[in-house]
C-alpha positions in Angstrom: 0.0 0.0 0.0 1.8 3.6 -1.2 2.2 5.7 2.1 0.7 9.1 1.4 3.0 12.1 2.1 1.5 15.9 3.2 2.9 18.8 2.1 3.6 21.2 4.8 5.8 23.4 3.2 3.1 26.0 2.8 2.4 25.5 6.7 3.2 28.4 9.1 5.9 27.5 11.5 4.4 26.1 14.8 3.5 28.5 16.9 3.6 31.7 14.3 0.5 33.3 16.0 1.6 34.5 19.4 -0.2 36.9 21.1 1.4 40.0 19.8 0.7 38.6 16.2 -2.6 38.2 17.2 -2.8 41.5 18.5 -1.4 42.8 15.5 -3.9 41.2 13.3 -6.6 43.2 15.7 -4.8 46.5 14.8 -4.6 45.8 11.3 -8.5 45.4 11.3 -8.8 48.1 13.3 -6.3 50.4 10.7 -9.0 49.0 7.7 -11.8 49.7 9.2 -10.6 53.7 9.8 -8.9 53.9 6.7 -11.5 51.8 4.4 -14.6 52.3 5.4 -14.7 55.5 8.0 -12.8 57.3 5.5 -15.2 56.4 2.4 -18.3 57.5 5.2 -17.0 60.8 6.4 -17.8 63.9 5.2 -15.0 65.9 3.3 -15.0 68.9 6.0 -12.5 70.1 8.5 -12.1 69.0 11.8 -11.1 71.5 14.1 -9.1 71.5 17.3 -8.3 74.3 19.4 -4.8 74.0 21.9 -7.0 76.4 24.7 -9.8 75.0 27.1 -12.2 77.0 25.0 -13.2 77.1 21.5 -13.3 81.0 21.1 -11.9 82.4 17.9 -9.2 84.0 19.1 -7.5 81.1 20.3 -4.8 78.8 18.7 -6.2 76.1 16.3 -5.8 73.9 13.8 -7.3 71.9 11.6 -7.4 68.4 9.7 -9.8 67.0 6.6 -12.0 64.9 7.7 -11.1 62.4 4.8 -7.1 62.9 5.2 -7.3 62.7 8.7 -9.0 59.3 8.9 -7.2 57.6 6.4 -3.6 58.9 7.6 -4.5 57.7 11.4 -6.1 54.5 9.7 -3.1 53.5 8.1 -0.8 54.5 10.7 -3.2 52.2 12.9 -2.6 49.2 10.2 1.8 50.1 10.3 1.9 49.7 13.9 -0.1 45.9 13.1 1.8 45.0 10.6 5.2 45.9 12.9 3.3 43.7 15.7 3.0 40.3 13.1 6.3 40.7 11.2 8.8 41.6 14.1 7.0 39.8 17.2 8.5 42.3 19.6 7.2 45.6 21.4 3.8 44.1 22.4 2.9 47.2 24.5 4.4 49.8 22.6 3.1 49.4 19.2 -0.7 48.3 20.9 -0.3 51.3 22.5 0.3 53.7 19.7 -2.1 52.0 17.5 -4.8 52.1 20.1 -4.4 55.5 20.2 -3.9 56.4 16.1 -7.4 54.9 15.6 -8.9 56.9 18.6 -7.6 60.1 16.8 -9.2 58.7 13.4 -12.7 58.4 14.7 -12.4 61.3 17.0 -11.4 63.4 13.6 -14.2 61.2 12.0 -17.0 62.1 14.1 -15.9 66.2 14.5 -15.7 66.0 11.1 -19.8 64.3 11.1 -21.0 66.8 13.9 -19.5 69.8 13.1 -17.3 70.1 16.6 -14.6 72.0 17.8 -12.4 70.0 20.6 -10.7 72.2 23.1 -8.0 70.0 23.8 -7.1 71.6 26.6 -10.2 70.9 27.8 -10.2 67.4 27.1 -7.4 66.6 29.1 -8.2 68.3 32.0 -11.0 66.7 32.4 -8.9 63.0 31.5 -7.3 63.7 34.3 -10.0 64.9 36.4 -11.9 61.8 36.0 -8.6 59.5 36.4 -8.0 61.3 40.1 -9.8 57.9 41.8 -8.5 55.3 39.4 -5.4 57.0 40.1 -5.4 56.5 44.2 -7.5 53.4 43.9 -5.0 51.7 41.7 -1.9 52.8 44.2 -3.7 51.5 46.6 -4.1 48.0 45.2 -0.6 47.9 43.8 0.7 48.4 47.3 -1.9 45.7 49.3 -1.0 43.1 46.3 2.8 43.7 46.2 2.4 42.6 50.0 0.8 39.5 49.0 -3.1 40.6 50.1 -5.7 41.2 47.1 -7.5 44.6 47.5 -11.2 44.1 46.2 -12.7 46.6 48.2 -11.2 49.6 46.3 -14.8 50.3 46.1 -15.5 50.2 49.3 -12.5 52.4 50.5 -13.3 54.8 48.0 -17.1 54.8 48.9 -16.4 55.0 52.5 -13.8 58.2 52.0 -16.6 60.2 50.3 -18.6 59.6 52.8 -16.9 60.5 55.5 -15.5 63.8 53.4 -18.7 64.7 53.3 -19.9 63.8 57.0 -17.1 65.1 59.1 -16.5 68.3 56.6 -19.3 69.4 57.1 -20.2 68.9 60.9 -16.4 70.6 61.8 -16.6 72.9 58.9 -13.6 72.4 57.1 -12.7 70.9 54.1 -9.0 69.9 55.2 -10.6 67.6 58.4 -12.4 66.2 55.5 -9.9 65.4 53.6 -8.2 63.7 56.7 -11.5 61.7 57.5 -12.1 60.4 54.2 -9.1 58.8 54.9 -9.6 57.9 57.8 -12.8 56.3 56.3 -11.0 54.3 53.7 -8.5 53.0 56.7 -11.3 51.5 58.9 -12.0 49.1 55.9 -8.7 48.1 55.1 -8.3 47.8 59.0 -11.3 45.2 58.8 -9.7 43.4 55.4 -6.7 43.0 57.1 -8.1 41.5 60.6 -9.7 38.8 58.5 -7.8 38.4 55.9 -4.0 38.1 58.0 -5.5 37.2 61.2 -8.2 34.5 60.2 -7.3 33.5 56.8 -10.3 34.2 55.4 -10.4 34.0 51.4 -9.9 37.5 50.5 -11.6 38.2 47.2 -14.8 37.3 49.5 -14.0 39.6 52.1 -13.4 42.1 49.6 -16.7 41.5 48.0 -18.1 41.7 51.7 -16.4 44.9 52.2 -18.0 46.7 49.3 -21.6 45.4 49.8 -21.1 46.6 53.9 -19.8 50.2 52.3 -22.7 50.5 49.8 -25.4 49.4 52.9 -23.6 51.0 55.5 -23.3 54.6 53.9 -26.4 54.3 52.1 -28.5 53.9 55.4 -26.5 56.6 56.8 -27.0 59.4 54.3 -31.2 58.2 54.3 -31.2 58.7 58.3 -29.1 61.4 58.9 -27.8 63.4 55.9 -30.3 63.8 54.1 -32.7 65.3 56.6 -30.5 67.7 57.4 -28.7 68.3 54.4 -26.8 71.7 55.9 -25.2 70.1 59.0 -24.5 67.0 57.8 -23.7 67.1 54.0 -22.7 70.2 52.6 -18.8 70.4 52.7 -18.3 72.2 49.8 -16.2 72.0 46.7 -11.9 71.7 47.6 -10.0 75.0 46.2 -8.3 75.0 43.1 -4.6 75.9 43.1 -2.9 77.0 39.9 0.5 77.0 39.2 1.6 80.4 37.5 3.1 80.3 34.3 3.2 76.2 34.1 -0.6 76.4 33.7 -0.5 78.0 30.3 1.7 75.3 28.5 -1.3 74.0 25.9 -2.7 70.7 26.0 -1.3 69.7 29.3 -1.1 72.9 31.5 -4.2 72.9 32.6 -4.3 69.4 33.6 -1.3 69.0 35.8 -0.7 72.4 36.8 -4.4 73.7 37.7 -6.6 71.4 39.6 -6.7 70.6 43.6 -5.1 69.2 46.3 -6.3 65.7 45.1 -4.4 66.4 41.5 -0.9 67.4 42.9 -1.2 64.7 45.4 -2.1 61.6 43.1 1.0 62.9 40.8 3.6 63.2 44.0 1.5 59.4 44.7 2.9 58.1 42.4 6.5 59.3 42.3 6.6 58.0 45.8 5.6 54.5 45.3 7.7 54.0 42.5 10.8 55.0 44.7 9.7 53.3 48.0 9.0 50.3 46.0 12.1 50.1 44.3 14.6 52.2 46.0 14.0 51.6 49.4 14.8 48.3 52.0 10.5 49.0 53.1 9.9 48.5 49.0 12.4 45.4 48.8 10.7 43.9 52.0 7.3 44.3 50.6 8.2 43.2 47.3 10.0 40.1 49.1 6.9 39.5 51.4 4.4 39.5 48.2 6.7 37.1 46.0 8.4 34.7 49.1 6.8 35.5 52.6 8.7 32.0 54.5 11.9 32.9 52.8 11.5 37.1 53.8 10.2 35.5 57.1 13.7 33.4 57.4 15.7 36.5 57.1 13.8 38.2 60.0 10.9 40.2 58.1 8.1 40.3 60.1 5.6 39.1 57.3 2.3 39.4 59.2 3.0 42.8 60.4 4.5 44.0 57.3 1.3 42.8 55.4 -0.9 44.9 58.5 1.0 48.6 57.7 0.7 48.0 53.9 -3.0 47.8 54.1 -3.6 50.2 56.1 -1.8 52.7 54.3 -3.6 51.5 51.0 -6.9 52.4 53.1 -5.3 55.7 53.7 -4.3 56.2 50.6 -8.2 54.9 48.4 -10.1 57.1 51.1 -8.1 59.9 50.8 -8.9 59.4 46.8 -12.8 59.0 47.8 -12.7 62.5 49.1 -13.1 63.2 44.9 -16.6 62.3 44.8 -17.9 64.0 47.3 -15.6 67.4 47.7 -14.4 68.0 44.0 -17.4 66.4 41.3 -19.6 67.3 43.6 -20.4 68.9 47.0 -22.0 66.9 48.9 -22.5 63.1 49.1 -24.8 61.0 47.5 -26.0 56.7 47.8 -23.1 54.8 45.2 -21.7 57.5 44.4 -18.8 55.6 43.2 -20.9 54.0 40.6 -18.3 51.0 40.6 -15.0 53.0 39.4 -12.9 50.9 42.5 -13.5 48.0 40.3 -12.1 50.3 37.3 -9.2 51.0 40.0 -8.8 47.5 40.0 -8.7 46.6 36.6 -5.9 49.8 36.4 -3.8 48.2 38.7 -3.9 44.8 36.8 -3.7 46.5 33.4 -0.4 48.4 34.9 1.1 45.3 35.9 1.2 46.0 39.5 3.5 48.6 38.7 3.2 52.6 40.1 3.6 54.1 36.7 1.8 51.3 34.6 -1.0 51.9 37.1 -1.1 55.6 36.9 -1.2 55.4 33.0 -4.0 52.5 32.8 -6.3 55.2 34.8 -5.1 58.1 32.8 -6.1 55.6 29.8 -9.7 55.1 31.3 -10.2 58.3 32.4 -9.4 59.5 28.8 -11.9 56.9 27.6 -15.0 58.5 29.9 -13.6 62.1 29.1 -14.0 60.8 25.4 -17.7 60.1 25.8 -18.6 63.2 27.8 -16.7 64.9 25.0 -18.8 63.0 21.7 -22.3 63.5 23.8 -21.4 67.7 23.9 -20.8 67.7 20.3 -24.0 65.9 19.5 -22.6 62.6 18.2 -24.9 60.6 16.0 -23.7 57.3 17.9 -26.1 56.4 21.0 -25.5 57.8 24.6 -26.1 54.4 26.4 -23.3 53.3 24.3 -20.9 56.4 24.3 -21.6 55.8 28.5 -21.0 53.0 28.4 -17.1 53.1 26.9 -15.5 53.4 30.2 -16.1 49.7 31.1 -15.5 48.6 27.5 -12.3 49.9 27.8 -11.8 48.0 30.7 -12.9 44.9 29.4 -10.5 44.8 26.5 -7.8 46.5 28.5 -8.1 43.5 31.3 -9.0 40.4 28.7 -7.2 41.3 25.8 -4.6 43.7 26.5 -2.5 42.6 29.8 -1.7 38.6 28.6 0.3 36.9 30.5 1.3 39.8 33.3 2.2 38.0 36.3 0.6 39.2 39.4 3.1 38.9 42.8 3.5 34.9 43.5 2.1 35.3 47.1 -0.9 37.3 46.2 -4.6 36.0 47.8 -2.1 33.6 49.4 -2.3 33.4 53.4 0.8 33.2 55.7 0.8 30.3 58.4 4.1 30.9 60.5 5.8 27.1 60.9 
């Protein structure tokens, strides 16, 4: 009997479509989409941007076809796929940059549709603005999970520090003991993750789920019974100064976002300087870092591991409730039931997105933050795509960002893991 033989010379080579390939395949979809069929469905009109926070006509501008715009950023969008697939390497930069070249192609597309003008400034001001608790929340959860303890109950910390802004503001009349009670607030529920979680081994994605539920209940009880019957003793702390910095404030684009906002903006930015140095410059970082990844072999070396793991949290608590003071004393004066609205779990999709890193955190919530600036932005120039959807981009992003995006980031070895002294 003749033995058939299979040609496989025309086979790819086992294992040809990694993950960045794959990714890079997404991005060249994405680049023919923009550049094939946004571009043919655009109209040929300018898009106009302005570098100010305004659109008045005496400010700087400049402006893009709506045609040349979209198919430029589409196939700039398709290059950075088509580096992913034939060079295998740079998974995060060239996802990155293509990410962002097809943002700027529909953004030009729909300006160009609508008619808008985008204040840039403007725009990323308010990216920042809305990243301020993804921003703490995410610290806050890198340092709980570098000392081996999962932190679900961002929300709840956050939660808890608006409430407790809002309370203790307004009943000693200062927004500065608010600030210092919201994180107080967000303290007393890492104090109770902690207690369980180190003390009684408790599984600690269910206490975190615990956590948030006791928050929501907890605080929305409180502001039925008590703040909102008396709304001016107990719930009006008003809104927290804003501080400008002279001169640094009128560099466009970004001036006005880093360099004109309130405490809570200067503070998340010095946030995360600090973690990244006492992380990785410092023997409290190295200890941390060695109690996340090897707590019996940091314990054989005389770190206390428990006690470590005890600080950490706390000062995560410190750190989301000071962050929960936004809701309540910078969106908006006064406190409301959920008003959250679930952006710890956001936090905590930042900190995974960022690879448990300071930085990587900071810029998966600038990321998200730009995403919800983005659909406050296409709902005020009358976009022709569907509010429910354009609200609901936030937690798109979040889902692709967490699913598709991180791939095989490694989260510290001891994290969720309990530590039984032998």
């Amino acid at each position: 009997m003749t033995s058939m033989t299979v040609d496989n010379s025309l086979a790819l080579p086992e294992g040809y479509w990694t993950r960045t390939r794959k990714a890079g395949l997404i991005m060249v979809l994405l680049g023919l989409i923009a550049a094939v069929y946004l571009t043919a469905i655009v109209p040929n009109e300018p898009a106009r941007f302005f570098l100010g926070e305004t659109t008045a006509a005496s400010g700087a501008s400049f402006s893009i076809n709506g045609k040349v715009g979209t198919l430029i950023f589409g196939l700039l969008t398709i290059a950075c796929g088509a580096l992913l697939i034939l060079t295998n390497k740079r998974f995060g930069l060239y996802v990155g940059l293509g990410l962002a070249f097809f943002v700027v192609a529909a953004l030009i597309w729909q300006i160009a549709e609508t008619g808008g003008q985008v204040p840039l400034s403007s725009l990323s001001k308010i990216t920042m603005e809305k990243s301020l608790p993804l921003i703490f929340g995410a610290i806050a959860g890198v340092l709980c999970e570098r000392s081996g303890v999962v932190n679900v109950a961002i929300e709840g910390q956050l939660l808890t520090g608006a409430f407790f802004a809002a309370l203790f503001g307004t009943m000693v009349g200062s927004q500065w003991f608010g600030l210092v009670a919201a994180a107080i607030g967000g303290a007393l529920i890492s104090l109770i993750l902690a207690w369980l979680a180190i003390r009684f081994l408790v599984d600690q994605v269910v206490i975190g789920v615990v956590l948030n539920a006791l928050a929501l209940g907890l605080t929305g009880f409180f502001y039925e019974q008590v703040m909102r019957e008396d709304t001016k003793s107990f719930n009006s702390p008003g809104l927290l100064p804003v501080w400008t910095v002279p001169g640094l404030s009128e560099i466009p684009i970004i001036g006005p976002a880093l360099f004109k906002g309130t405490i809570l903006t200067y503070a998340a930015l010095l946030l995360v300087v600090a973690a990244t140095v006492a992380l990785f410059r410092t023997r409290w970082g190295l200890r941390t870092r060695a109690v996340g990844e090897h707590p019996a072999a940091a314990d054989t070396v005389g770190i206390k591991v428990l006690g470590l793991r005890y600080v950490n949290v706390m000062i995560a608590g410190l750190v989301a409730g000071f962050g929960g003071a936004y809701f309540s004393m910078v969106t908006a004066s006064s406190f409301t039931k959920n008003i959250t609205g679930g952006l710890g779990f956001i936090a905590l999709a930042a900190m995974i997105f960022g690879r448990w890193h300071p930085v990587g955190a900071f810029l998966a919530a600038i990321f998200f933050g730009f995403s919800s600036a983005l659909s406050s932005l296409l709902q005020a120039i009358q976009s022709p795509i569907p509010s429910d959807f354009l609200a609901m981009l936030p937690y798109v992003a979040t889902i692709f960002a967490v699913a598709g995006l991180v791939g095989r980031s490694r989260a510290p070895a001891a994290d969720g893991k309990p530590y039984v002294k032998g």
